[in-house]
Residue, then its C-alpha position, 0 to 999 in steps of 0.5 A: x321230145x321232152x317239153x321245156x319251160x323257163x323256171x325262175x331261173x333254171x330250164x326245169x324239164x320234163x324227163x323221159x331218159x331217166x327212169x327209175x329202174x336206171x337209177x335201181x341200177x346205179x351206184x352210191x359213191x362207196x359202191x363205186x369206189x369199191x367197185x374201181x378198187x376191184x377193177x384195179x385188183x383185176x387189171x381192167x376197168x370200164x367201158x369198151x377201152x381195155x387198153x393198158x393205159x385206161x388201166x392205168x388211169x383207173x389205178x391213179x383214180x382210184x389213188x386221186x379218190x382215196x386222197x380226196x375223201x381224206x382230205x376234202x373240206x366243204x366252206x361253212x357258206x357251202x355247208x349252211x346252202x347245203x343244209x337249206x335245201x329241204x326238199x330231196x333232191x337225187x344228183x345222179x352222175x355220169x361217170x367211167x371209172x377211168x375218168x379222171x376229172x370225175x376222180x378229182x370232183x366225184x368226191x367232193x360231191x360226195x361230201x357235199x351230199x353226205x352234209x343233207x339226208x334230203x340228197x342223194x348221190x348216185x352214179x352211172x357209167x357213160x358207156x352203158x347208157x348212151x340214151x342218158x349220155x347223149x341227153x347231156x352232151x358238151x359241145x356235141x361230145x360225150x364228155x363226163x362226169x356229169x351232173x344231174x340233179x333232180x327231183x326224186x320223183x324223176x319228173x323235173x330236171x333241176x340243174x347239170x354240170x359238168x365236165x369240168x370247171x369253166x377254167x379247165x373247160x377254157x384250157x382244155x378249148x384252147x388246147x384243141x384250137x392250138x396245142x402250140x406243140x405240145x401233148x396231151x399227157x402234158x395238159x392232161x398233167x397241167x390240169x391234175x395239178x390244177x385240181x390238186x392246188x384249187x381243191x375244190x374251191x372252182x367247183x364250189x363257186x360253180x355250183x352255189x348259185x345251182x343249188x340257190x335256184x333249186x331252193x325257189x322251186 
């Protein structure tokens, strides 16, 4: 069992489940974006999930990831935050290639990271590493993306997000405790179009005060 203390104000832990051969092997953000690009040239995609459907959700992320590195925009307040940190930090990503609520914030995160050389962005696949998923599970579920952040050492946890900004949290709960009729295509749509007209700006409130904690360690 990992040993926990209270930090100020963060839970800083001890980490057992993240080691660095895990990190060896996993992607940088053009290494993945590259990676789903040639599982869509191949008609398949990640995970034990080959159907026809998740094939498809892999071609629209793909599509979702292609547009936001285009047109993705950080805040100056954001920016100067980001630009404060000066210690490294790896922000390591659970993620599969047919997840599209990693499509949707991945490269944001991405931006972010691009505005520090003290951070470093890398990604892991969900279902190659259950011992690392099961570690940050939502709800009891093994929902991605998530987000670690951590010192490069591997030794301190310093904060997590994810899956999904609170808002679609809250709709995606109150669609499992009453659909009211209707089906998942349509929440699943009602939440893309949510994320194509937020652009970002959620994700950001979100993680500003994580990022804050981390500059009084």
């Amino acid at each position: 069992m990992a040993s926990r203390w209270l930090g100020n104000p963060l839970t800083v832990e001890i980490l057992t489940h993240i080691t660095p051969a895990l990190v060896a092997e996993s992607l940088t953000y053009p290494q993945f974006v590259a990676f789903t690009a040639q599982l869509v040239e191949e008609k398949r995609t990640t995970g034990a999930d080959q159907s026809e459907a998740y094939q498809e959700y892999t071609r629209m992320n793909l599509q979702r990831m292609h547009r936001w590195n285009k047109t993705a925009r950080v805040s100056e307040p954001m920016q100067q935050l980001l630009q404060s940190i000066s210690l490294p930090q790896l922000w390591l990503v659970i993620t599969e290639a047919w997840c599209g609520d990693g499509a949707q914030s991945i490269p944001y995160l991405a931006k972010l990271a691009e505005l520090n050389p003290l951070i470093t962005l890398r990604l892991l696949f969900r279902d190659e590493h259950p011992e690392v998923m099961d570690a940050y599970l939502t709800n009891g579920n093994r929902s991605v993306p998530k987000l670690v952040a951590l010192t490069t050492d591997l030794q301190q946890q310093l904060f997590t997000w994810g899956p999904k900004p609170l808002y679609l949290m809250q709709l995606h709960a109150a669609y499992k405790l009453n659909p009211e009729g209707r089906s998942y295509a349509s929440l699943r749509e009602e939440m893309h179009l949510w994320y194509a007209k937020n652009k970002h700006q959620d994700l950001e409130v979100e993680l500003i005060p994580l990022l804050t904690s981390t500059l009084n360690r």
